[in-house]
N, C-alpha and C positions, 0 to 999 in steps of 0.2 A: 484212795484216788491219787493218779501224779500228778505233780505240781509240776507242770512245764517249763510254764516261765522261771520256775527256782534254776530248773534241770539246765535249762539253755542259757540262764547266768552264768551259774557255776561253772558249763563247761567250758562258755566263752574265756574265762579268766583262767581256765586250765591251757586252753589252746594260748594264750597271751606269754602265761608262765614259761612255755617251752617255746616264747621266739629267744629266748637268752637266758645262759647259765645261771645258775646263784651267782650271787658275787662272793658270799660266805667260800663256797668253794674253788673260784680263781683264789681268794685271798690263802686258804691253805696249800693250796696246787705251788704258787710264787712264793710263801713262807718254807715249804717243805725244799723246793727246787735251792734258797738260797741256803737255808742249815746244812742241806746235804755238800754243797757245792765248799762251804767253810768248815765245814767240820773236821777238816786235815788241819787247819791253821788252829783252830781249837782247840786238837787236840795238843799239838806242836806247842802251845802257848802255856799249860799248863804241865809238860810232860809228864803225859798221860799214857803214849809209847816213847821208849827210848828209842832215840837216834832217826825221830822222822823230822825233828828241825834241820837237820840235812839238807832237804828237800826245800824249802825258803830259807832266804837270806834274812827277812829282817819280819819279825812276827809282832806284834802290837795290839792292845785292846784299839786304840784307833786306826787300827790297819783294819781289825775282824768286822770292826760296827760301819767302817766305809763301806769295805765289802758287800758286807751284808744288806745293807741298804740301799745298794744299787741294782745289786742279784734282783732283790724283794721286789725293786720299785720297775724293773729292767721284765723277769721273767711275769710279774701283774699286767704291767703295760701291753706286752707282748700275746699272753693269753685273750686282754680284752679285745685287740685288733683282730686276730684269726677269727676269735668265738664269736663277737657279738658285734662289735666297730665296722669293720668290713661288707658284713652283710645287711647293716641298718643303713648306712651312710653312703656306702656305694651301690645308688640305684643304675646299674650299668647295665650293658650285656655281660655274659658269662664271660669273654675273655678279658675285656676288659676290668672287669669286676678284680678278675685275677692278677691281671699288670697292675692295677693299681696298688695291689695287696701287698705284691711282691717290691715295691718301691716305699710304700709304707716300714716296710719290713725292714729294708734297707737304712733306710731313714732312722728309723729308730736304734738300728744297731750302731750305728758313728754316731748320731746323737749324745746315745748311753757311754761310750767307749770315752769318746774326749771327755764327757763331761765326769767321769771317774777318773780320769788321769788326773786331770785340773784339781780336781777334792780332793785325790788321797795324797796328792803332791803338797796340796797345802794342810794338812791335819796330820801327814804325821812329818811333813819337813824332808824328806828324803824324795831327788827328781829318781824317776824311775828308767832304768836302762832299756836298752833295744830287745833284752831279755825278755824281762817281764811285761815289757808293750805286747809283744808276740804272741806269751802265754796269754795277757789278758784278750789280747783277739781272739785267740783259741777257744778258749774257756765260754767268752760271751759268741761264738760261733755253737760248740755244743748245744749252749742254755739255747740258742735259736733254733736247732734243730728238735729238741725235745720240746718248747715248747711249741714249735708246727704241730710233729705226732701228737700232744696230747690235745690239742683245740681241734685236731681231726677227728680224733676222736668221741672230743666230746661235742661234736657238729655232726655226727652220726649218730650217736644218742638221741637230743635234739630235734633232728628230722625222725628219727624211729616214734618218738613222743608226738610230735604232732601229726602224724599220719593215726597211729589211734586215737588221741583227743578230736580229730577231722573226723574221721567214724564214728567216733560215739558221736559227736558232733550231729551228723548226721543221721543216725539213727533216730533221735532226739525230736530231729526237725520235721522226720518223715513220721514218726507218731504222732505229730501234733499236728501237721498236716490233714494225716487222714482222720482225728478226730475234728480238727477246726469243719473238715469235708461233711462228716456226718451230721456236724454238730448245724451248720449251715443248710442241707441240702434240702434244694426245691422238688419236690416229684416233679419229671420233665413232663409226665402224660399229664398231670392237673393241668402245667400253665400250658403247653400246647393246646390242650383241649381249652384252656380259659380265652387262648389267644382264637381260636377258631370260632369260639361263640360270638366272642369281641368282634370278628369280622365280618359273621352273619350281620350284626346287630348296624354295622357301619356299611354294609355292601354299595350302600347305593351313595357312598363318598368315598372316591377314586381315590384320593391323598390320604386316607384315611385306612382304608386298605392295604395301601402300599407298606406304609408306616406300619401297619400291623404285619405284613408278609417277610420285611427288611429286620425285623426285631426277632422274629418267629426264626428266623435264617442266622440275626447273629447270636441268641443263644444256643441253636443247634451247632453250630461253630465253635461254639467256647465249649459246650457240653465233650465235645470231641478232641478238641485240641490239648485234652489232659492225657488220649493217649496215644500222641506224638509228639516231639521235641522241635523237630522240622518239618515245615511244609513249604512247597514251591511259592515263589515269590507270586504267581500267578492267582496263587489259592490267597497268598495275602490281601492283595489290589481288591478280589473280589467280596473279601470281608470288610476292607477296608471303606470300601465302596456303598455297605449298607452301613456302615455305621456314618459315613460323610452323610447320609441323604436325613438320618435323624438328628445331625448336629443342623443341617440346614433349613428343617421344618422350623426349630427352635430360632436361629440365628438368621435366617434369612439372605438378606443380601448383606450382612456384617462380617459374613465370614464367605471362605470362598479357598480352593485347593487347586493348585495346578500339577498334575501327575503328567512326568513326559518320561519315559520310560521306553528303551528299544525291546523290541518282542524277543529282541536273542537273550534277554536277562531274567526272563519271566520262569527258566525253570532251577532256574539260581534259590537253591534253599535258603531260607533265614528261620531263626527261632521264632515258634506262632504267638500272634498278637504284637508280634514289635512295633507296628506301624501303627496298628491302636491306640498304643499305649503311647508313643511318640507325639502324634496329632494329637490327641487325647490331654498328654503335658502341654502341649501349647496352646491350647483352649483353656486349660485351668490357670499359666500364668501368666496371660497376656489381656491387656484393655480389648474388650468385643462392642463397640460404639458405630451409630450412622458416623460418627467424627471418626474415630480412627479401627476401619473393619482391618479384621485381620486375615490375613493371606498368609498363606503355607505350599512352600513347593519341593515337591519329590522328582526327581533325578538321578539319571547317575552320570557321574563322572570320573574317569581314570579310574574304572571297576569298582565304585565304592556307589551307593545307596546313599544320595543323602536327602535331609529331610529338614530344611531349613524357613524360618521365618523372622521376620523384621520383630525386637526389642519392644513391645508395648506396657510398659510396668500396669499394672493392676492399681488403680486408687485405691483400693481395700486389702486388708489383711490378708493372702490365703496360707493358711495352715497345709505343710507340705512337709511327708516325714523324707521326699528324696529316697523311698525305693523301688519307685518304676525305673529310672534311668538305671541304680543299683541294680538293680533284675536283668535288665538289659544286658548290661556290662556282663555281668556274672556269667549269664548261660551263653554269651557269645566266647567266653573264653574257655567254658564247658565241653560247649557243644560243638565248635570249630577251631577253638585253641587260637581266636584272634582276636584282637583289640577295636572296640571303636573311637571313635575320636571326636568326641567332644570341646566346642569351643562355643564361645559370646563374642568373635573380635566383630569391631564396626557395628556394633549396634543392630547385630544378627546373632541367631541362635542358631545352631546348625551341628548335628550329629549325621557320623558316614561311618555307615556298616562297610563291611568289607564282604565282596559280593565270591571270591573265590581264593 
């Protein structure tokens, strides 16, 4: 038998692993970049070929271990910014994201440059000429350049890795899905038929009726909205609308909705059950008292859906795992590739779908 929830750990931490390299592997990537880079003074120091001391004027064990520990700490730094820095830390737009990279970049190249002059001027005693200034721009100019390519490349890897851990991901979800479905599922013709007997047996109580015809409409609603992703705002209001009539039997005059909405919006798609689930969160975390009823109002403004109500803390604990609004969020950026926007300012709650 699978064990899901092991499956959906596991992969979660698989998808996690691939938002950022090893670090074991920047750290040889920036050891490798600086041996290769000193390995002519290396050799020069121990002549190991004739006549490449040539090539440098003044060769030194504390000339190779400066060096070298600038490369190391220069071409690290460098890797971490491209690979993993950049893309954690700069929540920007895509261009942005990139100007700032490219100033980072900048930044760290003078950084590293002064702060190796200053060191290897003082450790091995000798000011270094307009010569070897130049060469050292050059030099940490190349290491800049290879290490762009390789954090390119290895940010293509990366995204290669989490598009199939997203799949299996996925696959994962949609197994467990349809067995939670199986595992769960009501025969629709029992309670239909149970809901029918029920309304025989009530016929001759009109509120009682209704209550069973509004229930009987929003399971047939939900039964169906497993296959589609979208339905007209129109089709919302009117599910929305049987489930306000059984918050009201309950809650009475404590609770209370105001929907103003222009008819030019009504064939404006949204993801099914959002407004459900919206109204729905604000009955579960709000005080519902003759002292403080709560009221909820749907709108739209400046093309956005919003669905806002006044701050009532709850005097009791409610246990809330937080993934209706998650759900929400998710298929809106799924399903129309936009955001909504969530706020509490003022001592209002208030989410706006984004209507086109």
């Amino acid at each position: 038998m699978i064990n899901l929830p092991f499956y959906k750990t596991e992969i979660r931490h698989w998808v996690l692993k691939t938002k950022s390299v090893k670090q074991s592997t920047l750290l040889y990537i920036a050891l490798l970049i600086s041996f290769l880079i000193n390995l002519p003074r290396v050799l020069d120091l121990y002549d190991i070929i004739d006549n490449l001391g040539k090539s440098f004027d003044q060769v030194s064990v504390n000339d190779i271990i400066t060096r070298s520990f600038f490369l190391f700490i220069y071409s690290w730094l460098g890797l971490q910014l491209n690979t993993s820095w950049s893309f954690t830390y700069f929540n920007y737009s895509k261009i942005a994201n990139t100007v700032l990279t490219v100033i980072a970049n900048i930044f760290l190249f003078f950084i590293l440059i002064f702060s190796f002059i200053f060191v290897h001027e003082k450790t091995t005693g000798n000011l270094m000429n307009s010569s070897d200034k130049g060469l050292t721009y050059f030099v940490y100019f190349i290491i800049l350049v290879i290490v762009i390519f390789i954090s390119r490349l290895l940010r293509f890897q990366i995204i290669h890795r989490e598009d199939l851990a997203e799949k299996e991901l996925l696959k994962r979800q949609s197994l467990q899905n349809e067995l939670s479905a199986l595992k769960n599922q009501i025969n629709p013709h029992f309670l239909f038929n149970s809901l029918n007997s029920l309304n025989s047996l009530v016929r001759e109580n009109e509120e009682a009726t209704t209550f069973v015809n509004k229930l009987s409409y929003m399971y047939r609603y939900i039964l169906q909205s497993g296959q589609q992703d979208l339905v007209a705002l129109s089709e919302e209001l009117k599910f929305l609308n049987s489930y306000i009539y059984l918050i009201k039997t309950r809650y009475r005059d404590r609770f209370s909705i105001d929907i103003d909405i222009d008819e030019s919006f009504l064939n404006q798609d949204i993801p099914t059950l959002t407004l459900q689930l919206l109204v729905e969160n604000a009955i579960k975390h709000n005080e519902i008292s003759e002292e403080k009823p709560l009221q909820v109002r749907i709108y739209v403004k400046n093309h956005e859906l919003i669905i806002e109500n006044k701050i009532q803390p709850r005097s009791t604990f409610v246990h809330s795992t937080g993934q209706g609004l998650a759900n929400i969020k998710k298929r809106y950026d799924l399903l129309k590739e936009k955001e909504i926007k969530i706020s509490n300012a003022n001592h209002m709650f208030s989410v706006k779908l984004p209507l086109n």
